[in-house]
TIVOZA-493304 format. One record per residue (C-alpha): x negated, y, z. Coordinates in steps of 0.05 Angstrom, whole numbers, plus 5000, padded with zeros to 4 digits. Layout:
BEGIN
XYZ;...
REM end
This chain:
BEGIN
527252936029;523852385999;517352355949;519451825907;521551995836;528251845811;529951245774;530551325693;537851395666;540150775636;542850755569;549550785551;551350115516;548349515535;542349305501;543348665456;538948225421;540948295351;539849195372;532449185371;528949865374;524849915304;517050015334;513150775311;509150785261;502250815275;497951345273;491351175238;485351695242;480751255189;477851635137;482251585071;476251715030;472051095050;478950665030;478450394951;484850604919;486950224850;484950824811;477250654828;478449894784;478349684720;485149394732;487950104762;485050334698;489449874660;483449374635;484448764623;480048234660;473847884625;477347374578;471147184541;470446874476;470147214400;478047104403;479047544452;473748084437;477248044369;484748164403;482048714441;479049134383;485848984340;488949264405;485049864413;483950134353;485350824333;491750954291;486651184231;482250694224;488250294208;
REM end
């Protein structure tokens, strides 16, 4: 009787080079909490970014403005 394990079963077809096993996905134990999702920026928010200028302060209130103050 011997000690020595038993050699793993090979696989059935041949493995190729174009047949490459697609890797697990990671695991990851951070925190999800300490992560800044798009919802915590202006531009999550839908904001535009700092243009600047009485043209475009004058853009944005046209854009913005409530239906009755039309």
């Amino acid at each position: 009787m011997s000690s020595t394990p038993a050699p793993d079963p090979q696989p059935a077809t041949p493995a190729t080079g174009t047949d490459k096993p697609r890797p697990k996905p990671r695991l990851v134990f951070d925190d999800p909490l300490d992560q800044q999702s798009s919802d915590d920026t202006d531009r999550g928010w839908g904001e535009r970014p700092p243009a600047g200028g009485s043209a475009a302060d004058l853009a944005r209130f046209l854009d913005e403005k409530p239906p009755h103050h039309i």
